[in-house]
N, C-alpha and C positions, 0 to 999 in steps of 0.2 A: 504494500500500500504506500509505504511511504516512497519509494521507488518512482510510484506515478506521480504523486504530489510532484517529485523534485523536477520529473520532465515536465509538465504543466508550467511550474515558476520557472525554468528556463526559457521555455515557446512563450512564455508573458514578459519575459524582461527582454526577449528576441524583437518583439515587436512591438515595445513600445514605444511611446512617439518621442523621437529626438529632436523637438523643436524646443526652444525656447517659451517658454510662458509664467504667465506672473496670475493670481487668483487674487482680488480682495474679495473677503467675505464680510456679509454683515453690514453693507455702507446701507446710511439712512437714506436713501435717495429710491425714488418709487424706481423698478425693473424698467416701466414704458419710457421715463425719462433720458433714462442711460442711453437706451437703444436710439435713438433720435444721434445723438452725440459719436455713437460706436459705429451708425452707416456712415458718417462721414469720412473717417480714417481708415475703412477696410479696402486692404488692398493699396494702400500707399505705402512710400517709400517710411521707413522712422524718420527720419530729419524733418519732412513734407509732414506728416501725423506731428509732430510734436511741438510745429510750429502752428499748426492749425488750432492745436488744442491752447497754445498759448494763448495765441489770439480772439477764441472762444468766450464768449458773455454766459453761455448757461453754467448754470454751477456744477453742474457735473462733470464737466470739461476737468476741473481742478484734478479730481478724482480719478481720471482715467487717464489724464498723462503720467500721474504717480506710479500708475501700474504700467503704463506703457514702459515709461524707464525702469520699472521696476524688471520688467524682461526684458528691456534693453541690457540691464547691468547681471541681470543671469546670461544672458547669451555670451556675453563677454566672458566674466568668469569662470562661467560653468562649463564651457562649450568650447571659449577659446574661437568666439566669432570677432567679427570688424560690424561696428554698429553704421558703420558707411554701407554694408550690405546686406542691411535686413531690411524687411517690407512687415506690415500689417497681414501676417497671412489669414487668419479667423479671432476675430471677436464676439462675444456674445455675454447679455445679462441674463442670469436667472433669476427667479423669484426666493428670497431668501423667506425667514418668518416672517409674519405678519404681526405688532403689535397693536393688539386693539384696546381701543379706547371708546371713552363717552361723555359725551357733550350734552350736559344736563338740559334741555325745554322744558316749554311750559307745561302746567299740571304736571308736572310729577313724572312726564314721560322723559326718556333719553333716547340721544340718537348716535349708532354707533359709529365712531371713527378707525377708519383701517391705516395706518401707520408701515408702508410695505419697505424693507429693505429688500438689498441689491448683493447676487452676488456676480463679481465683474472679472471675466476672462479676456486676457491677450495674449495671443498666442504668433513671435515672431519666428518668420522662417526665412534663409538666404534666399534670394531670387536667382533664379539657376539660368 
């Protein structure tokens, strides 16, 4: 049995993805929000992405060049890439919890507020 185990964890460490990538989890910023911000930079160059996001007024911008370099500076170390030759290969937000809340109205009723975080992937690959 354990024999199989150890072939299975080699065919998984065989194939898995040697890109670059950075996860924040948890950011208070609603999932739809991010994604507005993350079609802009897919599939650009990093320098091109990061100056977009500087120049970006939505708030979420802030939050997603952090991660952006944050896999720009894994690729480098980790990887041993040139951050001159990486692109935006896939980004995407998932829905993280949801904290809910409630905003007392009248007579006595409440109504509920959904409070969604964000979890934010960027995933850099060289352009071949």
């Amino acid at each position: 049995m354990a024999t199989r185990q150890r072939q299975k964890a080699e065919k998984i460490a065989a194939n898995r993805d040697k890109r670059a990538k950075a996860v924040a989890k948890y950011v208070r910023i609603a999932p739809s929000k991010v994604r507005v911000v993350l079609d802009v930079i897919r599939g650009k160059d990093y320098a091109d992405a990061a100056a977009i996001l500087k120049n970006m007024t939505n708030t979420s911008a802030e939050v997603v060049l952090k991660v952006l370099e944050s896999a720009a500076a894994n690729a480098e170390n980790n990887l041993g890439l040139n951050k001159a030759d990486l692109y935006v290969a896939e980004t995407f937000a998932d829905g993280g919890q949801t904290l809910k809340r409630f905003q007392p109205v009248s007579k006595g009723r409440a109504h509920s507020i959904l409070k969604r975080t964000s979890h934010i992937t960027v995933i850099l690959d060289v352009r071949a």
